[in-house]
Phi, psi and omega in degrees: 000151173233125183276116153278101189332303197221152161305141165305134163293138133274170200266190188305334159282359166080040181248117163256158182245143183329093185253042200295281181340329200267354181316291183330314168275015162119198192285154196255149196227153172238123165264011118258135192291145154351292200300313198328146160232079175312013180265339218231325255194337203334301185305307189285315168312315183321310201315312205275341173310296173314292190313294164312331177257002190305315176272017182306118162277127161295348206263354189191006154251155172256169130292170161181125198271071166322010179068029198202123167132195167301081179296357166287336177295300159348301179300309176318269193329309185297322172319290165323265170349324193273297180285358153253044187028059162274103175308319204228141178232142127235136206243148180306150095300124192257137183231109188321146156288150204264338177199154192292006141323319206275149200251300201118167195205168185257178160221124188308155149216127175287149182217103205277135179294306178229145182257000000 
């Protein structure tokens, strides 16, 4: 599964991103709604995280930060995670397409939690 920090915002132009590219490592999941403002909000939130990430596998699930949203949700999460003694996360990294045919694609990168 790929846990998506947040769901897309769109931006002032009513634009959202393709998040089509993320398929491949399975279904996609958001542990924050549109609405969430984890910046604003942190402490009522943790719960719904805790919830959501509860079944996380590190060995076959990813993260993944669509460039759209909260970015405390990022902090929020790697917490959560940190604190249920997950060593290793992987997270998508997105890699511009290279020619216009190309959509662009993500990449796993392991990232260790605990040393």
């Amino acid at each position: 599964m790929v846990f998506f920090f947040q769901q897309p915002v769109p931006n002032h132009h009513n634009w959202i991103p393709d998040l089509s590219p993320a398929h491949p490592y399975g279904q996609l999941a958001f542990i924050f709604g549109i609405d969430d403002q984890p910046s604003r909000t942190p402490a009522a939130l943790r719960e719904v995280a805790v919830q959501k990430l509860s079944a996380f596998d590190p060995k076959v699930d990813f993260l993944c930060w669509c460039n759209a949203g909260d970015i405390f949700s990022i902090y929020l999460v790697i917490g959560i995670l940190a604190s249920m003694g997950i060593p290793n996360v992987q997270i998508l990294s997105w890699h511009k397409p290279i020619s216009r045919e190309d959509k662009g694609r993500y990449v796993p990168v392991t990232v260790p939690l605990i040393a």
